[in-house]
VEXDREN-2710 file (C-alpha; in Angstrom, 1 decimal):
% VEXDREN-2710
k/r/px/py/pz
1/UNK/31.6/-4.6/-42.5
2/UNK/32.6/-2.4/-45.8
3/UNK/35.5/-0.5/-45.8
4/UNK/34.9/2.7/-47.7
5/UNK/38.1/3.9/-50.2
6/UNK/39.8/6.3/-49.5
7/UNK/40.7/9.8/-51.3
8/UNK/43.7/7.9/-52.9
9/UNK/42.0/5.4/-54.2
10/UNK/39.2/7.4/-56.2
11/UNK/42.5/9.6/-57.4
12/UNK/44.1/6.6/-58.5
13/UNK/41.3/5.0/-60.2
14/UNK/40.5/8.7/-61.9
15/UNK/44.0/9.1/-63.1
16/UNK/44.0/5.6/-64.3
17/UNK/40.9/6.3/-66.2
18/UNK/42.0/9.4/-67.5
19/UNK/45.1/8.0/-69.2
20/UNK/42.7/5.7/-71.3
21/UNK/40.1/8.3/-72.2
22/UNK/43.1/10.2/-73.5
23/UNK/43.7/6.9/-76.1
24/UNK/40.2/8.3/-77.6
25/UNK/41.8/11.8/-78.4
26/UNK/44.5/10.0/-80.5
27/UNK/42.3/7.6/-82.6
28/UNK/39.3/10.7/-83.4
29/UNK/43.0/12.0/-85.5
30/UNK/42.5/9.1/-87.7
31/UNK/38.4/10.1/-88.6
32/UNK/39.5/13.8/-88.3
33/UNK/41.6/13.3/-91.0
34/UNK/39.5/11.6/-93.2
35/UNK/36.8/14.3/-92.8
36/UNK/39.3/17.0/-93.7
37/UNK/40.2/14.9/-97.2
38/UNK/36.9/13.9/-98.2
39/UNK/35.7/17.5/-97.5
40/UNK/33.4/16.8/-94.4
41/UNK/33.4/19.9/-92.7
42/UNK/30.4/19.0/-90.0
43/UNK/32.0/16.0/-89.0
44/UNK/35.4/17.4/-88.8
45/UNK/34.8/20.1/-86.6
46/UNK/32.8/17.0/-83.8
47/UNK/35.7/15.7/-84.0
48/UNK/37.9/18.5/-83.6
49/UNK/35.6/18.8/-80.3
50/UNK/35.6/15.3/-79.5
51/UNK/39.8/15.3/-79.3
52/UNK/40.0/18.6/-77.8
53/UNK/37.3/17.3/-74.8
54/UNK/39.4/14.1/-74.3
55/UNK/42.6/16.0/-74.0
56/UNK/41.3/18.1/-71.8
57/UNK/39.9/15.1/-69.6
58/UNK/42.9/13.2/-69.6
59/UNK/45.1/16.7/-68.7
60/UNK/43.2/17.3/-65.9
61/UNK/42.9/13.7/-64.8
62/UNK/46.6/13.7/-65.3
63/UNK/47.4/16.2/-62.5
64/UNK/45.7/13.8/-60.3
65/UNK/48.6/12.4/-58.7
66/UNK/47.8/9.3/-56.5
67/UNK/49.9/8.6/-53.9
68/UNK/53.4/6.7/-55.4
69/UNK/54.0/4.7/-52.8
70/UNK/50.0/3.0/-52.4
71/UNK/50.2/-0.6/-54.0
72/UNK/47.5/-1.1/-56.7
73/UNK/45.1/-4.2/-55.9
74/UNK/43.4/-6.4/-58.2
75/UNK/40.1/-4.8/-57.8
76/UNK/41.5/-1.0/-58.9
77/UNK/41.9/-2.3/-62.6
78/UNK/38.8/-4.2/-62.4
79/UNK/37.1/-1.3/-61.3
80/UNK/39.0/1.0/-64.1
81/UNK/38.0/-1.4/-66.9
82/UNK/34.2/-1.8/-66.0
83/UNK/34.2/2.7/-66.1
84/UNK/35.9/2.6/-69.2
85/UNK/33.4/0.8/-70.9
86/UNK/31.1/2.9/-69.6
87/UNK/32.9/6.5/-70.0
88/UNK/34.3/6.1/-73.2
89/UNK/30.9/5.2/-75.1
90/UNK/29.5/8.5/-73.6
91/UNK/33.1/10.6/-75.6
92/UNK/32.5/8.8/-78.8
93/UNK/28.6/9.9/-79.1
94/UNK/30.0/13.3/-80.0
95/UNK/30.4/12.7/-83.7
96/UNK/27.2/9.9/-83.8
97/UNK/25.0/12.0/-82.4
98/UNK/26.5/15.8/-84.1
99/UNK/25.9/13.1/-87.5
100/UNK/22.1/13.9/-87.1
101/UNK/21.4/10.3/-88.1
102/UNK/20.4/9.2/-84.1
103/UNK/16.7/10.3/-83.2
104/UNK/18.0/10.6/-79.5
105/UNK/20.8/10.7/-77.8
106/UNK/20.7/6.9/-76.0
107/UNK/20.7/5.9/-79.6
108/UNK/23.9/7.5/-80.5
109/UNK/25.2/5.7/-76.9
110/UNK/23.8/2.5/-78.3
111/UNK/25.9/2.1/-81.5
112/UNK/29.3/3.8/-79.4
113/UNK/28.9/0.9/-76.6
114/UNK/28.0/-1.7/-79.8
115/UNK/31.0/-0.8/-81.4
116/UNK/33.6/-0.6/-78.5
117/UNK/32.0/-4.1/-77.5
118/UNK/32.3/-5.0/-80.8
119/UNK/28.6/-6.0/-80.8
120/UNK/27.5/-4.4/-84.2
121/UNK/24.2/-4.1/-83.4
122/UNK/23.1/-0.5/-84.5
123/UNK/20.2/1.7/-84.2
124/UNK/21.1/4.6/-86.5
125/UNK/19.0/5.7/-89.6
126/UNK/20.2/6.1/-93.3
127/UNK/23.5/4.4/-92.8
128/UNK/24.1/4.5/-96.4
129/UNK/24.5/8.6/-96.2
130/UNK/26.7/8.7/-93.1
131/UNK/29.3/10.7/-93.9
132/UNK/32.6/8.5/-94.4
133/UNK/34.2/10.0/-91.8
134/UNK/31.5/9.2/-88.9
135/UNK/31.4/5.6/-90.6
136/UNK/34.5/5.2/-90.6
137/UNK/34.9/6.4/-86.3
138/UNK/32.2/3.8/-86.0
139/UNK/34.8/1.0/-87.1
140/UNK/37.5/2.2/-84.9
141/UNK/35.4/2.1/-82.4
142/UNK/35.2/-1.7/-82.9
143/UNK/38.7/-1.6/-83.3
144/UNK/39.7/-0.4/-80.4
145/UNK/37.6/-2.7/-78.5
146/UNK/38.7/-5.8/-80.4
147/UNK/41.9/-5.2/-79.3
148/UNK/41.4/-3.1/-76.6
149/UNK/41.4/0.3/-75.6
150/UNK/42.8/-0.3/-72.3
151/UNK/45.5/-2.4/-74.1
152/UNK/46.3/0.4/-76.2
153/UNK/46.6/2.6/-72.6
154/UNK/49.3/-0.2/-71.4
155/UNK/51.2/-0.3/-74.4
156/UNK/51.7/3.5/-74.4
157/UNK/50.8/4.4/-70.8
158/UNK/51.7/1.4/-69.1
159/UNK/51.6/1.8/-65.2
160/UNK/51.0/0.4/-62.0
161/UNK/47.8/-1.8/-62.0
162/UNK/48.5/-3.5/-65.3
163/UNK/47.6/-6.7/-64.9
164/UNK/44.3/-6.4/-63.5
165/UNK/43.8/-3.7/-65.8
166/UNK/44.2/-6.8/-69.0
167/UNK/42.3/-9.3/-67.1
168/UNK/39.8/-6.7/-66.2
169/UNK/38.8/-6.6/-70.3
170/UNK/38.1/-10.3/-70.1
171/UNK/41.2/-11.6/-71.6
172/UNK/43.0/-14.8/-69.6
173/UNK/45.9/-15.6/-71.2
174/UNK/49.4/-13.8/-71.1
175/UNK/51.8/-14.7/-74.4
176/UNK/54.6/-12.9/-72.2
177/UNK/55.3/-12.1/-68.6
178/UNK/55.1/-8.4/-69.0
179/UNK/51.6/-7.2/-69.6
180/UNK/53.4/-4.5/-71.6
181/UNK/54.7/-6.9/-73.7
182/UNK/51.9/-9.0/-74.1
183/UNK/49.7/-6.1/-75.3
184/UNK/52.3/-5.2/-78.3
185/UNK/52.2/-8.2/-79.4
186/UNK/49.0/-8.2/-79.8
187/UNK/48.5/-5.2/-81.7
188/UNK/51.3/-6.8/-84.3
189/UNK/49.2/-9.3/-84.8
190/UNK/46.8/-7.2/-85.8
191/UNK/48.8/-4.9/-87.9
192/UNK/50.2/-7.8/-89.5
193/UNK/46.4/-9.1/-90.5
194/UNK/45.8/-5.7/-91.2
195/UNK/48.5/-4.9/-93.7
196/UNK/47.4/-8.5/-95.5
197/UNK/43.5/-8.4/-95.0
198/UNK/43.0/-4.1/-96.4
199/UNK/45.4/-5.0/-99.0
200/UNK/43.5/-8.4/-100.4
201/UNK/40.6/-6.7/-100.1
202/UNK/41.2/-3.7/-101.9
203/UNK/42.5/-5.3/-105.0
204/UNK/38.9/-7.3/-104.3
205/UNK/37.2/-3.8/-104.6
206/UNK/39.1/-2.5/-107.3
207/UNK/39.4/-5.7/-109.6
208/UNK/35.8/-7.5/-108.6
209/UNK/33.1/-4.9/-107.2
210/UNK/34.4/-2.1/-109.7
211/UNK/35.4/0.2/-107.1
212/UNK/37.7/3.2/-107.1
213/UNK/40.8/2.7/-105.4
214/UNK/39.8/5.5/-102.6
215/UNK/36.6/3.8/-102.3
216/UNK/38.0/0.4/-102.5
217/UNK/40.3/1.7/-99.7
218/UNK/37.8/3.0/-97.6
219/UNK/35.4/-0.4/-97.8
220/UNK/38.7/-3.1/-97.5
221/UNK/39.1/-1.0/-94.2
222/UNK/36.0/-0.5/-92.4
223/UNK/35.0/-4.6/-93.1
224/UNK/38.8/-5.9/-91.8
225/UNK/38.0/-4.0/-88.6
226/UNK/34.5/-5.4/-88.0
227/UNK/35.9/-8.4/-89.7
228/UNK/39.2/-9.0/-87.7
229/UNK/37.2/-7.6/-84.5
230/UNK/34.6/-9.5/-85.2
231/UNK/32.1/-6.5/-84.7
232/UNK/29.8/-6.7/-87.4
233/UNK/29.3/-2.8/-88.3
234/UNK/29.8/-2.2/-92.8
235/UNK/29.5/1.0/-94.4
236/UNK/26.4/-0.1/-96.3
237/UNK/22.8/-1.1/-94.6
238/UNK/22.5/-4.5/-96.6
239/UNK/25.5/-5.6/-94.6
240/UNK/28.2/-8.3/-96.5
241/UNK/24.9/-8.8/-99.0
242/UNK/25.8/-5.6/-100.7
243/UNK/28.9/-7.0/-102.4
244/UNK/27.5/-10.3/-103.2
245/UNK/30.3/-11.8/-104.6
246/UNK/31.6/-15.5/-102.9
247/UNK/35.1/-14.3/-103.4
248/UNK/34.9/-11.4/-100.6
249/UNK/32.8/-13.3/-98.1
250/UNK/35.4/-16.2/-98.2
251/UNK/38.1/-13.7/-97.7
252/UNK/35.8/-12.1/-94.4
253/UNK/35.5/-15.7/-92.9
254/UNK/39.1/-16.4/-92.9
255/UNK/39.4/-12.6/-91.3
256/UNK/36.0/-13.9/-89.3
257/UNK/38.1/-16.8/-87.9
258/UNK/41.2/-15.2/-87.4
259/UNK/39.9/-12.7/-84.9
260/UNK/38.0/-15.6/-83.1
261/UNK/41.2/-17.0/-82.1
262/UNK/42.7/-16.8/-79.2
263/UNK/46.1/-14.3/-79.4
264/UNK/47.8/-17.1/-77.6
265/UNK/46.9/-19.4/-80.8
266/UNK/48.4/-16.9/-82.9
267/UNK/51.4/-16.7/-81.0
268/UNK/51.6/-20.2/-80.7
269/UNK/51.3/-20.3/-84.7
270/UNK/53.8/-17.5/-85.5
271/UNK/56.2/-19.6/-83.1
272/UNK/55.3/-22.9/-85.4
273/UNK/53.8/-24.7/-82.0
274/UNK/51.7/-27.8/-82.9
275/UNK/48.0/-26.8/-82.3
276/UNK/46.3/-29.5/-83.7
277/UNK/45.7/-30.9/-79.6
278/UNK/44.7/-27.8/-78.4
279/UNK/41.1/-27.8/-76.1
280/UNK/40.4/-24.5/-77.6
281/UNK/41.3/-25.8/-81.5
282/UNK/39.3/-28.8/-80.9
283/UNK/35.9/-27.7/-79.1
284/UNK/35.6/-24.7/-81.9
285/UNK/35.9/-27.3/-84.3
286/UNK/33.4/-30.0/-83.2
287/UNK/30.8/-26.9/-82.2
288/UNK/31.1/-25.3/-85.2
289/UNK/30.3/-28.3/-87.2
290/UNK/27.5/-29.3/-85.1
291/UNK/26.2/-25.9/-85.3
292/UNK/26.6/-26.3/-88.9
293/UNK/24.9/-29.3/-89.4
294/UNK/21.8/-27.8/-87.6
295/UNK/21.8/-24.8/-89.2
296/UNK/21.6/-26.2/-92.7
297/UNK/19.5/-29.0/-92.3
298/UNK/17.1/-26.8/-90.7
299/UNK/17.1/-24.6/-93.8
300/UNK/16.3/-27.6/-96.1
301/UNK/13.5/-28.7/-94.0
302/UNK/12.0/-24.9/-94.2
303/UNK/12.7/-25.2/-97.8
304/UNK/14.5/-21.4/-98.0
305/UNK/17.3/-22.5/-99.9
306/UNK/17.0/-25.7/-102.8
307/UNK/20.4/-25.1/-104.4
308/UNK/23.1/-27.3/-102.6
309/UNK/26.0/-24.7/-103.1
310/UNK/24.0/-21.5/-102.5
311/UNK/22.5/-23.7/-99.2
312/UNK/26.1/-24.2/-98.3
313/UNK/27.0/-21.1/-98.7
314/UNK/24.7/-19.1/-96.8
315/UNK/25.0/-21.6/-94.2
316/UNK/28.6/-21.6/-93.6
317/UNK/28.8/-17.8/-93.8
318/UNK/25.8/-16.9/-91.4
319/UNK/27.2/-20.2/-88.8
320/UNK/30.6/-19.0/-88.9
321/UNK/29.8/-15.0/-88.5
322/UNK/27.5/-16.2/-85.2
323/UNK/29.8/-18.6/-83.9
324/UNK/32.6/-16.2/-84.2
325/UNK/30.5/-13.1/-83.0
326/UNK/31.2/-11.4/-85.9
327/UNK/27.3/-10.4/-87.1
328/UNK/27.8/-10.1/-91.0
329/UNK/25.3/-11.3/-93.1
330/UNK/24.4/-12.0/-96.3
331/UNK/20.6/-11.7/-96.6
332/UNK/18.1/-9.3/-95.0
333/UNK/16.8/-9.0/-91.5
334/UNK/13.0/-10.1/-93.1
335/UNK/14.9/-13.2/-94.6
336/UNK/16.7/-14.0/-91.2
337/UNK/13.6/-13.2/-88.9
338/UNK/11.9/-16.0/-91.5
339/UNK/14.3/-18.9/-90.9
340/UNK/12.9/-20.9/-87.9
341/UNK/13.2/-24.2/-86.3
342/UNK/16.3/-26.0/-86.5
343/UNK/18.1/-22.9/-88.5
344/UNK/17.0/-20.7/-86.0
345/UNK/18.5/-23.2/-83.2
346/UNK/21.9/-23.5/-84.7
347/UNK/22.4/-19.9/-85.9
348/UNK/21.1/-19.0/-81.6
349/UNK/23.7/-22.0/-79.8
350/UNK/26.4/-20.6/-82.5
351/UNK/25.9/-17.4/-81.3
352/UNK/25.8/-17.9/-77.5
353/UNK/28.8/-20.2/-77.7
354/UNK/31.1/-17.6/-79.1
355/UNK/34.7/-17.7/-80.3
356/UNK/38.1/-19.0/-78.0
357/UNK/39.3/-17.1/-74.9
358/UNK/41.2/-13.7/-75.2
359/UNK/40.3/-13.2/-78.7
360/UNK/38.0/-10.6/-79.7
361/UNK/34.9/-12.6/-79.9
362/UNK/32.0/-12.9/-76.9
363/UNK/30.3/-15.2/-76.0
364/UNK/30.6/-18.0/-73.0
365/UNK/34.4/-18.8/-75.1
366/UNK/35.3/-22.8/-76.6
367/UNK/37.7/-22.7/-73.4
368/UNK/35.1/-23.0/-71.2
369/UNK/32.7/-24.9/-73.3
370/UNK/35.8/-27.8/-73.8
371/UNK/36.8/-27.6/-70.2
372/UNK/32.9/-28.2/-69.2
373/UNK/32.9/-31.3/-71.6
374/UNK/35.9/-32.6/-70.4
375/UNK/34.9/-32.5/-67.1
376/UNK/31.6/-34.0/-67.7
377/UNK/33.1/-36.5/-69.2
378/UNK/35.6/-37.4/-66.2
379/UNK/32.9/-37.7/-63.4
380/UNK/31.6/-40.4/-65.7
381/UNK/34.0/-42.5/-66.4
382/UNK/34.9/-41.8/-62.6
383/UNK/31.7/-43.8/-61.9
384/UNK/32.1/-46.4/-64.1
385/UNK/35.8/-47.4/-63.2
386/UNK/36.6/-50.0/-60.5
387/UNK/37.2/-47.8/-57.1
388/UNK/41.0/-46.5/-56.7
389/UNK/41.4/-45.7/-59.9
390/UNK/42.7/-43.1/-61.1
391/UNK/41.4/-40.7/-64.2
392/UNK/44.2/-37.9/-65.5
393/UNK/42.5/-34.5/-65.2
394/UNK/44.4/-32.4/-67.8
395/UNK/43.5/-31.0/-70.7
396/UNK/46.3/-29.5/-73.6
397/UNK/46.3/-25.4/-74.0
398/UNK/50.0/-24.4/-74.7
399/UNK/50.9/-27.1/-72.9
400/UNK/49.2/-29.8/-70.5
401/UNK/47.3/-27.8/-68.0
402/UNK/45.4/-29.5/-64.9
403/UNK/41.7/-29.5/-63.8
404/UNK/41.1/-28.3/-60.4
405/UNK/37.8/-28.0/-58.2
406/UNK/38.4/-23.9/-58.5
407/UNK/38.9/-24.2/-62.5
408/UNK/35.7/-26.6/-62.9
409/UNK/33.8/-24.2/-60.4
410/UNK/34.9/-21.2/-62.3
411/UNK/33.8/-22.4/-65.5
412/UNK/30.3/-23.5/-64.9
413/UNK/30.0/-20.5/-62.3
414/UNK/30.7/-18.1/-65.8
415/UNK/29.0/-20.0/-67.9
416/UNK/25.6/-20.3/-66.0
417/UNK/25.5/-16.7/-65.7
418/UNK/25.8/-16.2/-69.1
419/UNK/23.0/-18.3/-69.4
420/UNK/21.3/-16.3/-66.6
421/UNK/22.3/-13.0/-68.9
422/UNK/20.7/-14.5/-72.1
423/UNK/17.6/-15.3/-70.5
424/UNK/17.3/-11.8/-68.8
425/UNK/17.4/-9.7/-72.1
426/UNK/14.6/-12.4/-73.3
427/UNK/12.3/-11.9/-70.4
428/UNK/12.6/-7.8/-70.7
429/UNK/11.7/-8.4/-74.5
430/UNK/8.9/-10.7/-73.7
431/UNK/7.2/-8.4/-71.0
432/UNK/7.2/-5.6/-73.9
433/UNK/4.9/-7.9/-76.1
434/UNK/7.7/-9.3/-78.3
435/UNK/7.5/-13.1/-79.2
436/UNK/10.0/-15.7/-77.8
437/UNK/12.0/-16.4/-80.4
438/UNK/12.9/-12.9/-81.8
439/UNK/13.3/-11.9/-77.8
440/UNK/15.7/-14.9/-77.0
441/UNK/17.6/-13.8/-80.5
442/UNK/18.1/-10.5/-80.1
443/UNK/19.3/-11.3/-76.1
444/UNK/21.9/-13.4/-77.2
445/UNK/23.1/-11.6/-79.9
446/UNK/23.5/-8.5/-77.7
447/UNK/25.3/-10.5/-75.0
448/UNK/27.3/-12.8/-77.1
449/UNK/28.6/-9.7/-78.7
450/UNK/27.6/-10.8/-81.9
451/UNK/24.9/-8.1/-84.1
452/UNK/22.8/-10.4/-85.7
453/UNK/19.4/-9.4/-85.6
454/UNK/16.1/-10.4/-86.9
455/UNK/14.4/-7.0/-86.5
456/UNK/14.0/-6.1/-82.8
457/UNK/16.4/-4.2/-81.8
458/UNK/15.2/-1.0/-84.7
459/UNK/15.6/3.3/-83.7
460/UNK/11.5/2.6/-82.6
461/UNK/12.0/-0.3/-79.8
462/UNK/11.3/0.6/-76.2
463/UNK/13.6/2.8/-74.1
464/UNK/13.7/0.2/-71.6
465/UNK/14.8/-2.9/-73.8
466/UNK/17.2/-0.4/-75.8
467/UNK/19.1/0.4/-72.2
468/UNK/18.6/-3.7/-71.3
469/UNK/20.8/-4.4/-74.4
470/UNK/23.2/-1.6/-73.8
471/UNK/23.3/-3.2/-70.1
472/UNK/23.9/-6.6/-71.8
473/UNK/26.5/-5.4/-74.5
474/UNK/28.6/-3.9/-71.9
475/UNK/28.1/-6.6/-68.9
476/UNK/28.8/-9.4/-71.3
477/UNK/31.9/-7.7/-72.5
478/UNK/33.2/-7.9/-69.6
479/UNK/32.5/-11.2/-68.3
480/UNK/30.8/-10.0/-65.0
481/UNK/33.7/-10.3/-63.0
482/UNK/34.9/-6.2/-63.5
483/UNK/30.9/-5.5/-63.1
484/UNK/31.3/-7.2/-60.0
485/UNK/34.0/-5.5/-58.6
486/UNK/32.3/-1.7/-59.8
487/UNK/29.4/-2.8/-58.1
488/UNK/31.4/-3.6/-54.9
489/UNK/33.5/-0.9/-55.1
490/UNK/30.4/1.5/-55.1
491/UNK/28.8/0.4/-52.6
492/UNK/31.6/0.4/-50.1
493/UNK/31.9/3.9/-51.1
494/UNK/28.2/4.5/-50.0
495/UNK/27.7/2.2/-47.0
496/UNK/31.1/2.3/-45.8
497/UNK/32.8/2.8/-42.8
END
């Protein structure tokens, strides 16, 4: 029998909420002030109404005292990080959709959950004369959920609930014993790759693409945040193929890379911890090269490349921004839609693989990918040694960890229903007439939180496959288990007792 929540808990759970949605107020400052610089008197008055609607959400949700002494489960964050994801796309529409670049308003919702997921797919028209401001609200938005909005909420709102509220954003591992603490340093790291990657790639603008040191400012920016949060979102519609110089793109892989790692590997770096053994170190490696190794042979075979450094060029770039879930590219989506066989393989497996655990990539994680391998690997030689012996079942992430039924079972539970997610998407596109390829593409991408596309996912696609990939986007974000617990929690609210 379900037992329906009480009052307390829906007050809870809105006040919880509420202190999060207020987190959108104070970033819209950052755009707002932009607008008021560059002159952008449109776009600063959305998001003059955009901060004073949050405020006035989180106010009211603030006078919604839950009980003190009621002890926060597991499930309350859970169920406060799958709404988030959900509320907090439909705030940031304000300035998208006020832009008049979005023929409807699901559109404007699109690009708001691709950015907070840091997806980077996009279905807005004439990106090229977005005003800065609105571009630049687009990039926070994949900011914020790179690093996480409801991390930002715990680091300056930090409550009852916390932990479930961290793990509830997908992330697994804890640098610190205090939440609190583990979310600052998080958002150091960041600052720290910030001050570093804006500033290399400003003199970049200035010194190699000609740029004026506001614009310069303004590009280095927008591509650290889809670059560090591996988002995918530029200011320009030809994506990293607009600057077309090798020096910048090597720069954005290295910023690629860096916000593909785990924020335990970075801790573990800044603390001068040998890494080298890591699971997570070592099953990115060997799937990137493999990926790699697909991905360019296959373009030989098709014959689009005959240069051996442009070949390995375009290859590493597009292998890396897929396997890290970034979404950058560095030729059109006609060029991409063209490569097939192989190429189209490697770029797909990078994509669905995704980047390490707690990092700010997608995908099924090198975690789970290692831990499936190296479990795989022990049932074998299981059956090939002499009964009673005995096979050590560890593996090496900060430390040597042990493999258990429950871990094993978790893994493959996960990543099957990735799998399961990937093939959904694919199966709605394919009912709408789209081919297989293209459909299976497009599915990953949006649930790997990665952006690449090869030209279905467009402002003219189906309503129905446009809310399938927002579904996906927002469900693969999360890593089912918060979707699990909403879904739960709202229907003991229904069929209670």
């Amino acid at each position: 029998m379900l037992l329906r929540p009480s009052l307390d808990d829906h007050r809870s759970i809105a006040h919880d909420l509420g202190r999060i949605i207020g987190v959108v107020a104070m970033a819209a400052v950052v755009p707002l002030m932009w607008a008021i610089a560059r002159q952008e008197w449109n776009a600063a008055s959305h998001f003059l109404l955009l901060i004073g609607v949050t405020t006035a959400v989180a106010a009211v949700a603030d006078r919604i005292h839950p009980n003190p002494a009621r002890v926060v489960d597991w499930s309350h964050g859970m169920v406060v990080a799958a709404l988030t994801w959900l509320t907090v796309p439909a705030f940031a529409t304000v300035p998208l959709w006020a832009s008049g670049h979005y023929s409807r308003w699901v559109d404007s919702y699109f690009d708001a959950m691709s950015g907070l997921t840091t997806t980077g797919l996009s279905v807005l028209q004439d990106l090229d004369h977005l005003p800065e401001s609105v571009n630049l609200w687009r990039h926070i938005l994949q900011f914020l959920g790179g690093q996480g909005i409801v991390l930002a909420a715990l680091m300056f709102l930090a409550g009852s609930g916390a932990l479930s509220l961290f793990e509830g954003e997908g992330r697994e591992h804890r640098m610190f014993p205090n939440v609190r603490t583990t979310a600052r340093f998080i958002w150091l790291v960041s600052a720290a790759h910030a001050v570093v990657g804006v500033s290399i790639l400003t003199l970049d603008g200035i010194f190699v693409q000609g740029f004026g040191p506001g614009r310069a400012f303004f590009h280095a920016s927008t591509i650290f945040m889809a670059a560090f949060d591996t988002g995918g979102f530029t200011p320009m519609s030809t994506s990293i193929a607009y600057y077309n110089s090798p020096i910048f793109e090597a720069i954005v892989a290295v910023l690629m890379v860096a916000g593909a790692m785990s924020f335990g590997l970075h801790h573990a770096i800044w603390n001068r911890r040998k890494v080298a053994n890591n699971i997570e170190v070592r099953t990115f490696a060997f799937t990137l090269s493999v990926t790699l190794i697909v991905t360019i042979l296959g373009l030989v075979l098709i014959g689009a490349i005959d240069q051996f450094y442009p070949l390995v060029r375009v290859g590493l770039f597009h292998v890396l921004s897929a396997h890290t879930g970034t979404g950058f590219s560095t030729v059109s989506t006609a060029e991409l839609a063209s490569w097939s066989g192989l190429t189209f393989a490697g770029i797909a497996i990078a994509m669905a693989l995704g980047g390490m655990s707690s990092s700010t990539a997608g995908g099924v994680k090198s975690l789970r990918i290692g831990l499936a391998m190296r479990a795989m690997r022990d049932t074998v030689r299981e059956a090939l040694l002499p009964d009673g012996a005995v096979v050590p079942q560890t593996y090496h992430q900060y430390g040597v960890q042990r493999i258990g039924p429950n871990l094993v079972r978790s893994v493959f539970s996960i990543s099957l229903l990735y799998v399961a997610l990937y093939l959904f998407g694919a199966a709605v596109a394919l009912g709408l007439g789209y081919d297989l390829g293209p459909a299976l593409f497009e599915s990953i991408s949006a649930s790997a939180a990665v952006g690449l596309s090869v030209g279905v996912v467009a402002p003219d696609m189906p309503l129905l496959l446009e809310l399938t990939y927002i579904a996906q986007m927002w469900v693969g974000r999360l890593e089912f288990i918060a979707i699990a617990a909403l879904l739960g929690f709202a229907a003991s609210t229904v069929f209670g007792k």
